[in-house]
C-alpha positions in Angstrom: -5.6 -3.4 13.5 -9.5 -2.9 14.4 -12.6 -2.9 12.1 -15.9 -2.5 13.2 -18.6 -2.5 10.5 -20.0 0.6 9.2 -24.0 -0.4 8.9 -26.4 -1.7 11.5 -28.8 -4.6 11.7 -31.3 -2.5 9.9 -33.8 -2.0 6.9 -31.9 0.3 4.9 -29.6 -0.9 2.1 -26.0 0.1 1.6 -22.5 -0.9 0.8 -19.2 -0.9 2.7 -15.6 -2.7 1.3 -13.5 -3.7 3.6 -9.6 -4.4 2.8 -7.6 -6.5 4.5 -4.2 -6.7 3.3 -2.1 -10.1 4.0 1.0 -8.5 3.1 3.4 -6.2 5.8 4.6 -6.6 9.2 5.8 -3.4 11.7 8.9 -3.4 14.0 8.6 -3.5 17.6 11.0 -1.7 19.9 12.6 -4.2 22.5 11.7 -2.0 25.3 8.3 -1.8 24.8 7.6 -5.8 24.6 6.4 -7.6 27.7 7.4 -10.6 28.6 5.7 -11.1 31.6 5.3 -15.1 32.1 1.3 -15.6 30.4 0.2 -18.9 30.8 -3.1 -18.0 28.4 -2.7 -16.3 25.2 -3.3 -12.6 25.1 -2.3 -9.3 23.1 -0.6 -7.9 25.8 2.2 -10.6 26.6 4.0 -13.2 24.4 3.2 -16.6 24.9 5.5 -19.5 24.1 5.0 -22.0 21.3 6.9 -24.7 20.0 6.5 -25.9 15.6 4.3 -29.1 16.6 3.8 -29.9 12.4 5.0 -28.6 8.9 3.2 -29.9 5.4 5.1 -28.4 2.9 2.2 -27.9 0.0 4.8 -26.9 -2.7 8.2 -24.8 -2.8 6.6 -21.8 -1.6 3.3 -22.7 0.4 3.0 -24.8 3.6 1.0 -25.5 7.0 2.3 -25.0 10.1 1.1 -26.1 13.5 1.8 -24.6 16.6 1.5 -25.7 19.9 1.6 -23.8 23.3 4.1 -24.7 25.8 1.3 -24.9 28.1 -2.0 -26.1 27.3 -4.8 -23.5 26.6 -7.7 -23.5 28.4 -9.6 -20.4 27.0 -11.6 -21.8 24.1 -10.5 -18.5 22.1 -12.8 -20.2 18.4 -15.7 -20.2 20.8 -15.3 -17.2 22.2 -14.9 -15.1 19.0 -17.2 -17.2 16.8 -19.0 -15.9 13.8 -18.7 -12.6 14.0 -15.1 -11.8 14.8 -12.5 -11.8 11.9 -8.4 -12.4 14.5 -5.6 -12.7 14.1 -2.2 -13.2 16.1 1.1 -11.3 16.4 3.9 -13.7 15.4 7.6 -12.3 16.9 11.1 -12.4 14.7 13.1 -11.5 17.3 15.8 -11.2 15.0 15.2 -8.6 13.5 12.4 -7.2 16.0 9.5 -7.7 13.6 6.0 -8.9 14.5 3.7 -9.7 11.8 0.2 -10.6 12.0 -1.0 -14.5 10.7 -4.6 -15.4 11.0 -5.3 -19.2 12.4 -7.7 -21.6 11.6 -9.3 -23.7 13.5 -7.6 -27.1 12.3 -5.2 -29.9 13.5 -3.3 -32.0 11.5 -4.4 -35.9 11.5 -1.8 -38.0 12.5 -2.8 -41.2 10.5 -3.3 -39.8 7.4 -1.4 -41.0 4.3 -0.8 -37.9 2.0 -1.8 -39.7 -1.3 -2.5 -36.2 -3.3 -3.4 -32.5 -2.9 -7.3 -33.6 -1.9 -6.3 -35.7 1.0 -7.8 -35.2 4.1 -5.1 -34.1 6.2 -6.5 -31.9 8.6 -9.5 -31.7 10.9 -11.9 -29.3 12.0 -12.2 -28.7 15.3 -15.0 -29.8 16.9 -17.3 -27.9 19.2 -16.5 -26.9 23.1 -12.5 -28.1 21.7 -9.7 -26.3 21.6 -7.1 -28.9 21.3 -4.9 -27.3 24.0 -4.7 -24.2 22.3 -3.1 -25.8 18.8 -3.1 -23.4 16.2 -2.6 -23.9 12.0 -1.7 -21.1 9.5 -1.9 -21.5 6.1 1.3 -19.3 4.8 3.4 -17.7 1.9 7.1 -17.7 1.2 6.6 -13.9 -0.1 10.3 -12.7 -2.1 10.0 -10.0 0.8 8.4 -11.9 3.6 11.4 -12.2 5.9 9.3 -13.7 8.9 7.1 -16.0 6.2 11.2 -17.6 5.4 12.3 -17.4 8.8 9.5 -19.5 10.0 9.9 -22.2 7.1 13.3 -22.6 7.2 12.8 -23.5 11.7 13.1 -27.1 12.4 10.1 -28.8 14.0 10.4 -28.2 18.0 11.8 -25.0 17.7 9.9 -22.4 20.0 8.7 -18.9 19.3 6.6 -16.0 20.6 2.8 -15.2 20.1 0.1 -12.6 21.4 -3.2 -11.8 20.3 -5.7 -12.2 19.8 -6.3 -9.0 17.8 -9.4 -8.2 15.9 -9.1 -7.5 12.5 -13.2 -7.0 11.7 -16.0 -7.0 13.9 -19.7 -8.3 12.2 -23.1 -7.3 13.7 -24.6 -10.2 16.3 -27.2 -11.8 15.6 -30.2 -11.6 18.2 -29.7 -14.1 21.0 -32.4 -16.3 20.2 -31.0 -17.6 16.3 -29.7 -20.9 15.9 -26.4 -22.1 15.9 -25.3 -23.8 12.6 -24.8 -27.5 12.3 -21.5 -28.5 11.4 -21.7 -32.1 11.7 -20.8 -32.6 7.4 -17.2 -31.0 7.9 -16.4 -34.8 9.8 -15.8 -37.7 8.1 -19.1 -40.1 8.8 -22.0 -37.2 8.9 -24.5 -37.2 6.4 -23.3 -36.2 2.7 -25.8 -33.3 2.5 -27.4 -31.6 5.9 -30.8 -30.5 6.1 -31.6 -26.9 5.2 -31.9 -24.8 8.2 -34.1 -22.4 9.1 -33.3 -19.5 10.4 -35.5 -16.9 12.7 -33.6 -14.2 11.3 -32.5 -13.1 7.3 -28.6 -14.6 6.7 -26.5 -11.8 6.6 -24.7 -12.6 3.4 -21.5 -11.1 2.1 -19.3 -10.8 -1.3 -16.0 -12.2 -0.5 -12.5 -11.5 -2.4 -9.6 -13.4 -1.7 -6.0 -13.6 -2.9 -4.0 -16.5 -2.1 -3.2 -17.1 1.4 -6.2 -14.6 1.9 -8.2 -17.4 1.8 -7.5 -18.1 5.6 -10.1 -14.9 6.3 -12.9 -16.9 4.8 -12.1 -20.2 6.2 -12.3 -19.0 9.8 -15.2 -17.2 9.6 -17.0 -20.3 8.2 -15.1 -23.2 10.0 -14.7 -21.5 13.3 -17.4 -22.7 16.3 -20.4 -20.8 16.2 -20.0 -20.2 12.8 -20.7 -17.2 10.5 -24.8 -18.0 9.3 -25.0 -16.2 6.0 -23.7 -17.7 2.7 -20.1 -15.8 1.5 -20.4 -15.1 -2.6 -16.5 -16.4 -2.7 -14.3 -15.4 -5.7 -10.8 -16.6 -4.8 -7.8 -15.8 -6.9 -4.6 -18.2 -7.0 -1.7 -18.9 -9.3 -2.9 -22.9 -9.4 -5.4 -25.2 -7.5 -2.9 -27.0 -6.0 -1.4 -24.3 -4.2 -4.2 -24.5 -1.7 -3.4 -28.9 -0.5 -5.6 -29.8 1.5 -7.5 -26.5 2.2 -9.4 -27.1 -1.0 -11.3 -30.4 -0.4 -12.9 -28.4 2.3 -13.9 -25.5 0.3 -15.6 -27.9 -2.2 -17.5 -29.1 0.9 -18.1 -25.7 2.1 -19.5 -25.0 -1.3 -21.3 -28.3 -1.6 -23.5 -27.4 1.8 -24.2 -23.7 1.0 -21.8 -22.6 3.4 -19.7 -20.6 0.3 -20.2 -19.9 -3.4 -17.2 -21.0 -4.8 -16.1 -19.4 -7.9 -12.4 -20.2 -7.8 -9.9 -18.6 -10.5 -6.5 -19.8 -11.1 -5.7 -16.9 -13.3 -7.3 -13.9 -11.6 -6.5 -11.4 -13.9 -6.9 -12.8 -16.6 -10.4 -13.1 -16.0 -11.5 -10.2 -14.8 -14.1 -9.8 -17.3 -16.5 -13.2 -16.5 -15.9 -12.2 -12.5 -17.4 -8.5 -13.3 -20.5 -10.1 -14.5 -20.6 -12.7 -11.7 -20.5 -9.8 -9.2 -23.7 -9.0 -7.5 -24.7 -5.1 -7.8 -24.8 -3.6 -3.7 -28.0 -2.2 -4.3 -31.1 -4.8 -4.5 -28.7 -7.9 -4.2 -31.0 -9.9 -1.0 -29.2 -13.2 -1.4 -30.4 -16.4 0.3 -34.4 -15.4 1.8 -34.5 -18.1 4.4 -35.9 -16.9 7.8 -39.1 -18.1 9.8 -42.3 -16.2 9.4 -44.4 -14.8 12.4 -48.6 -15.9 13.3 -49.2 -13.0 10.7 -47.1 -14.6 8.2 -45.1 -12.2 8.2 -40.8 -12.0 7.8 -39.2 -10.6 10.7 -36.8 -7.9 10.2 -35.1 -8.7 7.1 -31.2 -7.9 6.8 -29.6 -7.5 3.5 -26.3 -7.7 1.9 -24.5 -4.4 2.4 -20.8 -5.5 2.6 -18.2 -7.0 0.1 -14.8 -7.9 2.2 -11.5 -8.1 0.3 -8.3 -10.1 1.4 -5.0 -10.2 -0.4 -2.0 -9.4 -1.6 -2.0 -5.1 -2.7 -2.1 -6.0 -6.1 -5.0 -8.2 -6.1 -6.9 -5.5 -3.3 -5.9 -2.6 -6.2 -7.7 -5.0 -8.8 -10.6 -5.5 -7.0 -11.8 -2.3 -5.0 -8.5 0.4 -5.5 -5.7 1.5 -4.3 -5.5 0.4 0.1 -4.7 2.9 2.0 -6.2 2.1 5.7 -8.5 -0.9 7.0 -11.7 0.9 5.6 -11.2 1.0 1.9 -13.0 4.2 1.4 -13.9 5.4 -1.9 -13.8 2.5 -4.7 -12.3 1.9 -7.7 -11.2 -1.6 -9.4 -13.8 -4.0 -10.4 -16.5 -3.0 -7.5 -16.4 0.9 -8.1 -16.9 -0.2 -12.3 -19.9 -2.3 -10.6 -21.4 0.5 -8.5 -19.8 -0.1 -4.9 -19.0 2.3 -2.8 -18.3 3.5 0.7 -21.2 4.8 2.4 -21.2 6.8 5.7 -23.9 5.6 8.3 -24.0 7.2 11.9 -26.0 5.0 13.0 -23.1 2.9 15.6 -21.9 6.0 16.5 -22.3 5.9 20.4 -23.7 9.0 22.6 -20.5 9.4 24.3 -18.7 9.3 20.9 -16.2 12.3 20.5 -15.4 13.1 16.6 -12.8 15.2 15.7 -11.6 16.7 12.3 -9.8 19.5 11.3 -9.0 21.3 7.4 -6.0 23.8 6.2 -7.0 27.0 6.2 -6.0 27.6 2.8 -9.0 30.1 1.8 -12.1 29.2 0.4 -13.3 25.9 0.5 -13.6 24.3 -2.9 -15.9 21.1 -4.0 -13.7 18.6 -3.2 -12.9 19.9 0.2 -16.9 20.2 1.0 -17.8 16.7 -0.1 -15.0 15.2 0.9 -14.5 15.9 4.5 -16.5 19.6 5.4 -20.3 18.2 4.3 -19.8 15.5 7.1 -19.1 17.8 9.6 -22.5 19.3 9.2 -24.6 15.4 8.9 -22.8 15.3 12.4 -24.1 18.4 13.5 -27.7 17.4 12.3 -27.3 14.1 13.9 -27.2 15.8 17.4 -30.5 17.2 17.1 -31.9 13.3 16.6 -31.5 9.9 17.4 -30.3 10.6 21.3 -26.8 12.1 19.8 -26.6 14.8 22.0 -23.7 13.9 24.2 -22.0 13.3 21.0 -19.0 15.6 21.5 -17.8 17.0 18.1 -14.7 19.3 17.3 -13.4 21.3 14.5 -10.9 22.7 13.2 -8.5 25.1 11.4 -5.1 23.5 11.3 -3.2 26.6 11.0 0.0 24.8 12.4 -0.2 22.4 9.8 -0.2 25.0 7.4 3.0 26.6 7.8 4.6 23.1 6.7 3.7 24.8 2.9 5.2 27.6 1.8 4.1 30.6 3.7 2.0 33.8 3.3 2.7 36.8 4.8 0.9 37.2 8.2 -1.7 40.1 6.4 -2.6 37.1 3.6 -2.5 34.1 6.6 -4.7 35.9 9.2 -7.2 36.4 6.1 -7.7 32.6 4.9 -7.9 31.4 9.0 -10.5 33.8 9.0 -12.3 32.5 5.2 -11.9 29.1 6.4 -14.1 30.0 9.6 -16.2 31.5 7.5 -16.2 28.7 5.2 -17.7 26.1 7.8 -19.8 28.3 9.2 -21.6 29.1 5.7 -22.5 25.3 5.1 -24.3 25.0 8.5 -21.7 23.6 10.6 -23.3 25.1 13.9 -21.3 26.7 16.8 -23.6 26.0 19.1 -23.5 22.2 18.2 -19.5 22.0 17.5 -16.3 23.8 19.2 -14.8 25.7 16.4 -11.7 26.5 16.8 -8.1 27.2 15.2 -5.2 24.6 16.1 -2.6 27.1 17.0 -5.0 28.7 19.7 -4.1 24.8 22.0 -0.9 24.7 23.1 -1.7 21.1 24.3 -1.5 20.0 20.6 2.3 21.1 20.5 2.9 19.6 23.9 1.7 16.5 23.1 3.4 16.4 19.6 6.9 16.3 21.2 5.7 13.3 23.4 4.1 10.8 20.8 7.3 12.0 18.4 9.6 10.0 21.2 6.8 7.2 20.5 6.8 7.6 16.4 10.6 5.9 14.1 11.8 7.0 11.3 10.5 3.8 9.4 7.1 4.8 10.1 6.7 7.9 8.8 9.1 7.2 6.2 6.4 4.6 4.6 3.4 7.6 4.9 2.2 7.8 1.3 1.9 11.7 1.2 5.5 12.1 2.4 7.0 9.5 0.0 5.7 11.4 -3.0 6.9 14.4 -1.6 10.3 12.9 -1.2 10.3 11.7 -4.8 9.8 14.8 -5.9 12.0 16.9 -3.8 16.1 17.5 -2.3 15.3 15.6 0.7 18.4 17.6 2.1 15.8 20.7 1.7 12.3 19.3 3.0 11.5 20.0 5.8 11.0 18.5 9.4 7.9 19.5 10.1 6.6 18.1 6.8 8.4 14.7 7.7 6.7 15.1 11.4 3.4 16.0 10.1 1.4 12.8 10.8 2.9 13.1 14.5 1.4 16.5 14.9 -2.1 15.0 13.0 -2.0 12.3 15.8 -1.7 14.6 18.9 -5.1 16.8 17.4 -6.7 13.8 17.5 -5.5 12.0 20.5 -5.0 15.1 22.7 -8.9 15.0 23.2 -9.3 11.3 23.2 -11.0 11.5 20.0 -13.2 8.2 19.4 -14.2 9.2 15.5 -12.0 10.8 13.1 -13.9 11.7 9.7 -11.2 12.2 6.9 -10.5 12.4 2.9 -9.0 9.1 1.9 -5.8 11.1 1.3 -5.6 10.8 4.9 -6.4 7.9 5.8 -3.3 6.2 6.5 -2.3 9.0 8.7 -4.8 8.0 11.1 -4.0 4.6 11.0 -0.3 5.8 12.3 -2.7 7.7 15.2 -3.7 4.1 15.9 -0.5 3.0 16.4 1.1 5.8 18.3 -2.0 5.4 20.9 -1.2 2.0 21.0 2.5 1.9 21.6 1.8 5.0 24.4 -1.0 2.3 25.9 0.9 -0.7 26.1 4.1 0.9 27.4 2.4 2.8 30.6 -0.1 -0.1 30.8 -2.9 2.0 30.3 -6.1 2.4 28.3 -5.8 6.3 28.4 -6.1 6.9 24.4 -8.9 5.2 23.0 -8.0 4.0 19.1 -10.1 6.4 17.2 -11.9 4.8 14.3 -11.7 6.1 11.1 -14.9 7.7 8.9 -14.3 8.0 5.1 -16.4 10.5 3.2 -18.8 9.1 1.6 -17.8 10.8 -2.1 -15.2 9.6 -3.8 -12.5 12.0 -4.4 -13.8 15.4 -6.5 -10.8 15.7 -9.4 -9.8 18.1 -11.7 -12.4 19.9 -14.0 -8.9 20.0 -16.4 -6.7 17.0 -15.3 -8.6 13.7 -14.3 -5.6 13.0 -13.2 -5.0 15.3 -10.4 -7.6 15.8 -7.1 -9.3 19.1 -7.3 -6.7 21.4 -5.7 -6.6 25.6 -4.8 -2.8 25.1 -5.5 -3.6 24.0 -8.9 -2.5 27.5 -11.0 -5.3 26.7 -13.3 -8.7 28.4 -11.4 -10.5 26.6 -14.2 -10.2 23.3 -12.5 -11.7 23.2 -9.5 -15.0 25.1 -8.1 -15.3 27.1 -5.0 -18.2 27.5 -2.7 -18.5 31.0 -3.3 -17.8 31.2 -7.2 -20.5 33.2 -8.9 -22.9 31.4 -11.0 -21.6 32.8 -14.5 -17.8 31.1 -13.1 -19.7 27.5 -12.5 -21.2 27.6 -15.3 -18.1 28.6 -17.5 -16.0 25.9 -15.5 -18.5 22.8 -16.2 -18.5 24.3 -19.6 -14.9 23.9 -19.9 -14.6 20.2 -18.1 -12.5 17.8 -20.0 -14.8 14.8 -21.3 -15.0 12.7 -23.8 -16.5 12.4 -27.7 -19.3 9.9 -26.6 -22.8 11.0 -26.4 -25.1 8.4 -27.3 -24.7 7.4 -23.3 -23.6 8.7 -20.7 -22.1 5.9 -18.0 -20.1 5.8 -14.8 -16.6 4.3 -15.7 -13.6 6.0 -14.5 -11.4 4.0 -16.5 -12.8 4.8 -19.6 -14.0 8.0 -19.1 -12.9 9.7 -16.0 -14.0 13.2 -17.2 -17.7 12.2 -17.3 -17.0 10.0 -14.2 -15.6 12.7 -12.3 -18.9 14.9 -13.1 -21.4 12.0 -11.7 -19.4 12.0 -9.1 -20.2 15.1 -8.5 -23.8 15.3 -8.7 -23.9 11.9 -6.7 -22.1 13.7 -4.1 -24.1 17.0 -4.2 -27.7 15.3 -4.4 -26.8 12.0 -2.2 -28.4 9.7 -5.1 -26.4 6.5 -6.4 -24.6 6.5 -9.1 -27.3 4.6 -10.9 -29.4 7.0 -10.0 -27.1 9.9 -11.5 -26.6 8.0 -14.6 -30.8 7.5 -15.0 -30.7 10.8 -14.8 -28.5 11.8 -17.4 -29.6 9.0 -19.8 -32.3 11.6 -20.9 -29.3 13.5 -22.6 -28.0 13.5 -26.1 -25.0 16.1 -25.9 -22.7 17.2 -23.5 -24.2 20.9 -23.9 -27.4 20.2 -22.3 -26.2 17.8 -20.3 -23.1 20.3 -19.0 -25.9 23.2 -18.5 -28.1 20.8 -16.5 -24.8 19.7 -14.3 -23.9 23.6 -13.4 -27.6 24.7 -12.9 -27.9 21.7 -9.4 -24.4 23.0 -8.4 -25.5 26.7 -8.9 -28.6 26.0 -7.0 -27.2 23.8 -4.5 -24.0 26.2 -3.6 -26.5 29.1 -3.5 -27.0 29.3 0.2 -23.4 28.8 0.9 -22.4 31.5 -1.1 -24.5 34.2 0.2 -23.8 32.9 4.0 -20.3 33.7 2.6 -20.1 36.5 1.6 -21.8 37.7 4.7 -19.7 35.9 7.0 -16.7 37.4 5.6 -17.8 40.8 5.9 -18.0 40.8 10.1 -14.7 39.3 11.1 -14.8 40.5 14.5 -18.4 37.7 14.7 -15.5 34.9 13.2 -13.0 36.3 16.1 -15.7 35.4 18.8 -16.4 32.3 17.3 -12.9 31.7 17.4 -12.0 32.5 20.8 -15.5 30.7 22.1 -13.9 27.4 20.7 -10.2 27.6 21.6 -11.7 28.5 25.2 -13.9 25.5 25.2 -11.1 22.9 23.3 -8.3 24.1 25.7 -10.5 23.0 28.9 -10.7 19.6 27.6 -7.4 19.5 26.1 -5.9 21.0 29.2 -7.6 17.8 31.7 -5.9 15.2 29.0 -2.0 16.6 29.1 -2.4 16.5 32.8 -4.0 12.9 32.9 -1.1 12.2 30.5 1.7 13.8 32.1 0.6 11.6 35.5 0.6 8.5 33.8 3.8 9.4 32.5 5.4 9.8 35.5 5.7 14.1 35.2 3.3 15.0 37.3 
């Protein structure tokens, strides 16, 4: 799994969550594994090592020390250093399941006495060592962790398999001339309390959750050599203190030398309250201000807190930011959306030879939901070819008319229609042929061909576990659904792969269809030994998900058979208004307040507006505070989407009216998406061995 960071070392202030979960594990097929000797570990081979040390903290958590068969001589704590959250592969070959542990960079002391859960029983690694490649994991007996039992139930000596490293999140560097950070108080004889430092550059600080064994993610990053410089805001949630042995006395050290800001919780939920208050708000929050001034006296560039990273169990990840579906959390809920936190989209790291790739249903008009959730992006990208050097930027959309058919179907008349409306559609917000290949899928053949290859790639457990099929499933004779509904994430990784697509913008409905992309392009890499598929990176919209003017509980939806709930680009302004009108709410008027627990109705309408005029949420609620009723505040909600949806409409409506201008636009992008799609089966079909 691969993060990279979605902000740059820059002025402007933001917010990004990050999930980690430390839960699951995927199966491996047998015949895909290498196990080609490897004397150094890496993620394409599995490397031997034998149990070198168990501490058994209590019935259910322990340490475990591993040591290669071979001694290490890549320093791998040196070479990933501050900014590099890893983690290894460890193999059950039992049951052919790998599951991912993150190390720390620890060894156990042989001459300590274990006296109680603060004794100093481990050692941090010092600089330029390695200790032969020794690694410790701090782990779980989960009721469903078969490879967490399997491990502590191995006697001491017993060998098994590892590869990696693999990165799990990527921070920005810091210029090359900062400091490193001292270390010297985690060892037992250096000064009780190190000087301050003072860095040339502002700390990049960070808001840290972590549940149970989570706590490993934190611990690296501030333990490892090279360590990370800015101060982690740590709320860590466990059952009981003493769960964590001897990882603890170094997190009160940690805290002690401004490394962390330990607020530790024994009872997470339960105090869910006093940790909302404790939780800095994104916007504003600066953090430590130490940094070295210039003969002007002035700071250089100043880099503030933009990121909150989450580690846990589900559960304690659905607590604190919502529901996980992917690495990149997306849209927030939890306690950090009730806080103001939220996903926000920055090109800025997108590289000039970037190629972004998204397609939409061509179910008809294009409703709110679908434009600020996934079509409004498409046109940012457009703009952003015009500046900042992004005009090798490749960018490709779509009309995934195969995809379509997997729903019931219209008649051809009906279906030839909405392809056309959803060109149309695109084309009315300013996404710009000239800029973008616009094109339907069905026009590619290369997106079929491809399909049938990554399905001999894709098992049934996979796409069994995709969120959108489950609920399907639950819901449905599974005697009667249908293949290409089951195979649908297949066909979704193909589009995207079959032009070596480095960006994917998506809904977070999608998310974790891209993330099975990822792993399709990986299992195709590693078993031809190749590189050929890059593993495209995943951009969340920026808005969290438009529901129901009528149901809170349902997205906004065209299948939805009451029109009243949702709003499409090209309603008339007397049908926007008379839909706001109608939006379910709530009695309170005295304020008006982003809280989707509480009151999802008016949450769902900030939302909205947040979306539609790119402000904050605290912005959106200053705005509203000047209200007393939902009337006026209801007419003053439809006039900025009347306004805003104006041009859109009209483009429309003229659009529609010259199909045979749509055709051409049509058959200009399948023309120009088969050429590159055409080069990549043939590049694909020689590596396979067809050609």
């Amino acid at each position: 799994m691969y993060m990279k960071p979605l902000f740059k070392r820059s002025l402007y202030i933001g917010s990004s969550i990050i999930a980690l979960s430390t839960g699951g594990y995927y199966f491996y097929k047998k015949s895909f594994v290498l196990n080609k000797p490897s004397i150094e570990l890496n993620p394409d081979f599995f490397v031997k090592y034998k149990i070198n040390w168990r501490h058994d903290i209590d019935k259910d958590h322990y340490l475990l020390e591993l040591k290669p068969l071979i001694p290490q001589k890549k320093n791998i704590w040196k070479d990933m250093g501050y900014n590099k959250l890893w983690s290894v592969e460890v193999k059950q070959p039992e049951i052919s399941v790998v599951r991912n542990y993150t190390p720390l960079p620890l060894v156990h002391s042989k001459n300590a006495v274990v006296k109680d859960e603060d004794t100093n029983i481990v050692d941090v690694l010092k600089d330029g060592c390695n200790a032969d490649g020794i690694l410790i994991f701090y782990i779980k007996q989960y009721s469903n962790g078969e490879v967490a039992r399997w491990l502590h139930n191995l006697p001491q000596g017993h060998v098994i398999e590892l590869r990696g490293p693999f990165l799990e999140y990527e921070f920005p560097e810091y210029p090359k001339d900062e400091i490193i950070r001292d270390r010297s108080f985690l060892w037992n004889g250096a000064p009780e309390k190190s000087e301050k430092e003072r860095f040339k550059y502002q700390p990049f600080d960070i808001c840290m959750f972590t549940g149970g064994t989570g706590i490993v993610a934190c611990l690296q990053l501030v333990l490892t050599e090279n360590p990370f410089r800015g101060r982690i805001k740590l709320f860590h949630g466990c059952h009981d203190r003493k769960e964590l042995g001897p990882l603890y006395p170094l997190m009160k050290k940690l805290d002690k030398h401004d490394r962390i800001d330990l607020n530790l919780y024994e009872n997470f939920s339960s105090n869910l309250k006093s940790i909302f208050k404790l939780i800095p708000k994104p916007y504003g929050y600066e953090g430590q201000r130490v940094f070295q001034v210039d003969g002007n006296n002035d700071p250089k560039q100043i880099i503030r807190p933009v990121l909150s990273l989450v580690v846990g169990p589900e559960g304690f990840i659905t607590s604190v930011a919502g529901t996980k579906l992917t690495p990149y959390q997306g849209p927030i809920s939890g306690l950090l959306g009730a806080k103001g936190w939220n996903y926000k989209l920055h090109t800025d790291d997108i590289p000039s030879n970037a190629t972004i790739f998204s397609m939409i249903q061509p179910t008809g008009q294009f409703h709110l939901g679908n434009y600020l959730g996934a079509v409004r992006v498409w046109k940012d990208l457009c703009d952003l070819k015009s500046s900042n050097n992004k005009n090798d930027v490749k960018l490709l959309f779509g009309a995934a008319d195969l995809h379509a058919i997997t729903i019931p179907k219209p008649d051809a008349k009906s279906f030839k229609k909405t392809r056309l409306e959803a060109i149309a559609s695109l084309l009315s917000i300013g996404i710009d042929p000239k800029k973008a290949i616009i094109f339907t899928q069905s026009g590619i053949k290369q997106h079929a061909e491809l399909h049938w290859i990554l399905s001999t790639f894709a098992s049934m457990g996979t796409l069994n576990r995709m969120t959108q099929w489950k609920s399907k499933a639950a819901t449905n004779d599974l005697n009667n659904v249908k293949l290409g509904l089951f195979s649908y994430p297949v066909l979704q990784a193909a589009d995207i792969l079959i032009y070596k697509a480095t960006h994917v913008p998506v809904g977070d409905d999608q998310a974790q269809h891209l993330e099975c992309t990822r792993t399709l392009a990986g299992l195709f890499n590693n078993c031809y030994k190749t590189n050929l598929f890059p593993l495209p990176k995943t951009m969340l919209a920026p808005t969290k998900k438009i529901l129901s003017l009528s149901n809170v509980e349902k997205k906004m939806s065209k299948s939805d058979p009451n029109q009243n709930s949702l709003i499409y680009l090209n309603d008339p302004p007397e049908s926007i208004q008379r839909k706001i009108k109608k939006a379910v709410t709530d009695s309170i008027t005295d304020h008006f307040n982003y809280n989707p627990i509480e009151r999802p109705g008016l949450s769902n309408l900030i939302n909205m507006i947040s979306g539609v005029q790119r402000k904050s949420i605290q912005d959106v609620e200053k705005d509203f505070s000047r209200f007393n009723n939902y009337r006026d505040l209801k007419s003053y909600i439809a006039d900025i989407l009347i306004e805003h949806l104006r041009e859109p409409r009209e483009n429309f409506n003229k659009l529609v009216g010259n199909p045979d201008f749509l055709e051409s636009v049509i058959k200009n992008g399948v023309e120009a998406a088969s050429e590159i799609a055409e080069k990549n089966i043939q590049e694909i079909k020689k590596t396979m061995g067809f050609l």
